[in-house]
C-alpha positions in Angstrom: 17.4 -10.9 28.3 13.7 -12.0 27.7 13.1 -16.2 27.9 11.0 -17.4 25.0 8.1 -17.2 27.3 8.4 -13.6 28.1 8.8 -12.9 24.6 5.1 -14.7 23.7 3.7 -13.5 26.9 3.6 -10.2 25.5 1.5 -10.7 22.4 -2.3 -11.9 22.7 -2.7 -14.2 20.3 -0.8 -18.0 20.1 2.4 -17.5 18.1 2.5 -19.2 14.4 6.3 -20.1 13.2 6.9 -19.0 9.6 9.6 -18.8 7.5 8.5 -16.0 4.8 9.2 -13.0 3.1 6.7 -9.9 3.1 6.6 -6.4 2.0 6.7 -3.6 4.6 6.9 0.5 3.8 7.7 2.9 5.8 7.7 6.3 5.5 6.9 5.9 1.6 10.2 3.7 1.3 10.0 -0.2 0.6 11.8 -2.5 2.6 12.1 -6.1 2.8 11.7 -8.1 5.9 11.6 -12.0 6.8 8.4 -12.9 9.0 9.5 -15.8 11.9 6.5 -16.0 13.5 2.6 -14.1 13.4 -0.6 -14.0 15.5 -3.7 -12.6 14.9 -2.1 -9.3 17.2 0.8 -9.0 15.5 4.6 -10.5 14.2 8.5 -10.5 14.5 10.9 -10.0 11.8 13.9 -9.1 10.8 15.0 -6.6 8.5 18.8 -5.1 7.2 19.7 -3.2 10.0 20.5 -0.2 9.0 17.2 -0.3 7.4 15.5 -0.9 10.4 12.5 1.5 12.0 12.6 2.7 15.6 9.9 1.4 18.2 7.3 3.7 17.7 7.4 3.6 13.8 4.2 3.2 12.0 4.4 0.7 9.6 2.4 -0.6 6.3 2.6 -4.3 6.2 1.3 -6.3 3.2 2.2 -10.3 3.6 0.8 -13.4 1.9 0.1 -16.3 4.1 0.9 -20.2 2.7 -2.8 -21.1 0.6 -4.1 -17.7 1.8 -6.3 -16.8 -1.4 -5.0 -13.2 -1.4 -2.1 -10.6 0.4 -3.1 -9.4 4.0 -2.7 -5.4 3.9 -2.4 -4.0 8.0 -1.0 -0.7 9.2 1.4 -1.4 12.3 3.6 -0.3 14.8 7.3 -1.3 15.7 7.1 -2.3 19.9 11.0 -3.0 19.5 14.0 -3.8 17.8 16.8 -5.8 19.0 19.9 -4.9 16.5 22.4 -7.0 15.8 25.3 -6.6 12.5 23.2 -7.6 9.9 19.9 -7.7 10.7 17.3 -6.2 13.0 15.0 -8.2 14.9 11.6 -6.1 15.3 8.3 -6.9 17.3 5.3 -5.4 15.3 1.7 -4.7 16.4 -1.4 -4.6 13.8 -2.8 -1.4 14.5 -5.6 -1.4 12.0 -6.3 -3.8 9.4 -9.6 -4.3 6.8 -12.1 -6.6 8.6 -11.6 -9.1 5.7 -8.0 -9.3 6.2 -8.4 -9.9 9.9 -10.2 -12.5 9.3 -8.4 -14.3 6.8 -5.3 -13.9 9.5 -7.6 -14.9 12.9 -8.3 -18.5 10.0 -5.0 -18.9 9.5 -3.7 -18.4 12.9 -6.3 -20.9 14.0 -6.7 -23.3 12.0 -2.1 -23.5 12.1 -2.8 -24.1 15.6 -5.1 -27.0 15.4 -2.6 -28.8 13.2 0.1 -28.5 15.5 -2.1 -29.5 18.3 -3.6 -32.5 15.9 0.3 -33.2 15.7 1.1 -33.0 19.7 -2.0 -35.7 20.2 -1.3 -38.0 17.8 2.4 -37.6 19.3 1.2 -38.3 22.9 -1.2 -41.1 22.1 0.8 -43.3 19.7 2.6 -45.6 21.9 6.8 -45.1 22.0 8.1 -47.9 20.6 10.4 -49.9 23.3 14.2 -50.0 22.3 14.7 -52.3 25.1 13.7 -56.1 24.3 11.8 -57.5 26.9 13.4 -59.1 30.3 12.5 -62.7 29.1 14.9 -62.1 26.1 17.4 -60.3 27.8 17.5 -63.2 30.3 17.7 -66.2 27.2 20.8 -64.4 25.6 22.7 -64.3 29.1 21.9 -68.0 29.5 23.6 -69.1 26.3 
C-alpha cells in the first residue's frame, strides 16, 4: 500500500485539498466525480464505481475552482484507480489544457499554497500558550 508520501511523490506539482464536485466525460458519457485534492499536473477523485474508467482512459475534465472567475476545461488521463464498493478512487493527469486555463489553475494552486504556508508561520511564531502555571505558583498552593 502507498504512504501519503508516495502517493504526492508521484505528481509534480504541491497537492491542493478540495472538497468539490466537477464534471468529467468520457467516451461521450457524463459522469460525476468528487475532486479531493488538485495540482497544477493533475487530481484524485472518486467516482461510482461501476462508473469508473480504466488507467489509461482519456478523459475530458471541466471543474470550477472556489472564486475562479470561470470553469477550467483539460483533456486527461486516468494513471489508476483503486476500487472499492461504492466508489472508485482515480489518479488523473492533465494532458492538455488551453494556456488560459493553465494558468488560472498554476494561480490557484499557488496562491492556496501561500495561505496555508501564511497559516503554518503564523502557527509556528505565535507563542503556545503555557497550561502549566508557573513554579512560583505551584510552590504557594502547596504551602497553604
Amino acid at each position: 500500500m502507498a504512504t501519503s508520501q508516495d502517493r504526492r511523490d508521484r505528481r509534480l506539482g504541491f497537492r491542493i485539498s478540495l472538497d468539490l464536485m466537477m464534471s468529467a466525460f468520457v467516451n461521450d458519457r457524463p459522469l460525476r466525480a468528487l475532486v479531493h485534492d488538485v495540482s497544477d499536473t493533475g487530481l484524485r477523485v472518486d467516482v461510482v464505481s461501476g462508473r469508473a474508467p480504466a488507467p489509461g482512459t482519456p478523459i475530458a475534465l471541466e471543474l470550477t475552482l472556489p472564486g475562479a472567475p470561470e470553469s477550467i476545461c483539460a483533456l486527461g488521463e486516468v494513471c489508476y484507480q483503486r476500487p472499492d464498493e461504492l466508489a472508485a478512487g482515480l489518479g488523473i493527469r492533465f494532458v492538455a489544457m488551453p494556456a488560459a486555463h493553465g494558468r488560472l489553475l498554476r494561480d490557484f494552486c499557488v496562491e492556496a499554497r501561500r495561505h496555508q504556508l501564511a497559516a503554518l508561520l503564523a502557527r509556528i511564531t505565535t507563542p503556545a500558550r503555557r497550561a502549566v502555571a508557573p513554579a512560583a505558583l505551584r510552590l504557594g498552593a502547596l504551602a497553604r
